[in-house]
C-alpha positions as CSV (number, residue, x, y, z in Angstrom):
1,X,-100.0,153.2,131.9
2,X,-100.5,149.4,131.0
3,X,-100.2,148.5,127.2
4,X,-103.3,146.2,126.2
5,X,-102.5,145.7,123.0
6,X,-102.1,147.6,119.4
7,X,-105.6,146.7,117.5
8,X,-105.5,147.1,113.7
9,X,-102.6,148.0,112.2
10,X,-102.3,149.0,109.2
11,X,-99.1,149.6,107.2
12,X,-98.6,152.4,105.1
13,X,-96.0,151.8,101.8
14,X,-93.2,153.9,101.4
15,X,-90.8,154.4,98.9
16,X,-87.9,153.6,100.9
17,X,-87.0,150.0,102.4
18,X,-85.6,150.9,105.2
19,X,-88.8,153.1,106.9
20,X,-91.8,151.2,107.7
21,X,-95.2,153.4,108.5
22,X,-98.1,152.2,110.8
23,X,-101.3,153.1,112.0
24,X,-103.3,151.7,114.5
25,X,-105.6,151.7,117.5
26,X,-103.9,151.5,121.1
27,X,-105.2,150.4,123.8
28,X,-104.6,151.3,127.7
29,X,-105.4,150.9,131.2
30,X,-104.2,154.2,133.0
31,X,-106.1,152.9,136.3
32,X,-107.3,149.4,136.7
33,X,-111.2,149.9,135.7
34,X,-110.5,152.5,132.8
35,X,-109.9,151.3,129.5
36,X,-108.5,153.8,127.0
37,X,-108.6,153.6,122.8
38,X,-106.4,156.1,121.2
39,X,-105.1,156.2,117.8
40,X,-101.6,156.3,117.0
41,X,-99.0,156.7,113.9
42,X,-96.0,155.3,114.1
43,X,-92.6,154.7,112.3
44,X,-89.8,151.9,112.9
45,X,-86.8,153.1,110.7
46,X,-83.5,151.1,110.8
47,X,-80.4,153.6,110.7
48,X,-77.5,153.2,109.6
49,X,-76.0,151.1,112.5
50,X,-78.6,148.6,112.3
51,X,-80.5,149.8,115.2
52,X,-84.3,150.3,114.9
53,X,-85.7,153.7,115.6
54,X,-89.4,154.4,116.7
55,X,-91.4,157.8,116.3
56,X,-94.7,157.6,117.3
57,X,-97.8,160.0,117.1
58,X,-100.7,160.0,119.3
59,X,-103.8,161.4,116.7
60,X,-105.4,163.7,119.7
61,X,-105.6,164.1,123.6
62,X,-103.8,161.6,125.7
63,X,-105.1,161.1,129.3
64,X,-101.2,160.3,130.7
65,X,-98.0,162.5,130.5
66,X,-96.7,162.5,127.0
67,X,-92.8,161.8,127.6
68,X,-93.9,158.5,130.1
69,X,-96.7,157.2,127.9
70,X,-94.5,157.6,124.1
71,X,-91.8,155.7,126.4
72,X,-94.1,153.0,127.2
73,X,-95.6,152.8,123.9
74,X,-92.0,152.7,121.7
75,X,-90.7,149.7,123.7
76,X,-94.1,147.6,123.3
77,X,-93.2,148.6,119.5
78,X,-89.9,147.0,119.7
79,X,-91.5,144.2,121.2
80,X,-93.7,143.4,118.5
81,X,-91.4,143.8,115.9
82,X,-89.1,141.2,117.6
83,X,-92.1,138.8,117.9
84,X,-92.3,139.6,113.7
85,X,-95.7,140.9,114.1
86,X,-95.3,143.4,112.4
87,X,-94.2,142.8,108.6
C-alpha cells in the first residue's frame, strides 16, 4: 500500500482539548496502475505522557489487509501532524 495523500479533511470539534477528530478522503496505490479513494475517520489524542495516539476508521471495504494498511495509514498521520498540517 502507497499513501497518496489524505484529500479533504475536515475537523470535527470536540469538547475536550486534548482529542482532535478528522474526516477525510484517502487515497492509495495498492499496485502501481490502481488508484484507490476511501474514506476514513480518524482521531489524534495526546495522553497523558505527551505521546500522540492515532485511531483510525476506514467508512467501508478496504481492498488491503486491515492490520498492514491502519499501520501505514497512522504513521502518514503522525507525519502530517508534525508538518502542522493538521490544526
Amino acid at each position: 500500500m502507497n499513501i497518496i495523500g489524505i484529500d479533504e479533511i475536515k475537523r470535527t470539534d470536540t469538547l475536550l482539548h486534548y482529542i482532535r477528530k478528522y474526516e477525510g478522503q484517502l487515497s492509495y496505490y495498492t499496485n502501481p496502475t490502481y488508484k484507490n479513494k476511501q474514506k476514513i475517520r480518524f482521531t489524534l489524542e495526546h495522553d497523558a505522557a505527551g505521546r500522540i495516539v492515532v485511531d483510525v476508521d476506514f467508512m467501508g471495504t478496504i481492498d488491503y489487509p486491515l492490520i498492514p494498511a491502519k499501520r501505514k495509514v497512522k504513521e502518514y498521520i503522525l507525519k502530517l501532524d508534525k508538518q502542522g498540517e493538521l490544526r
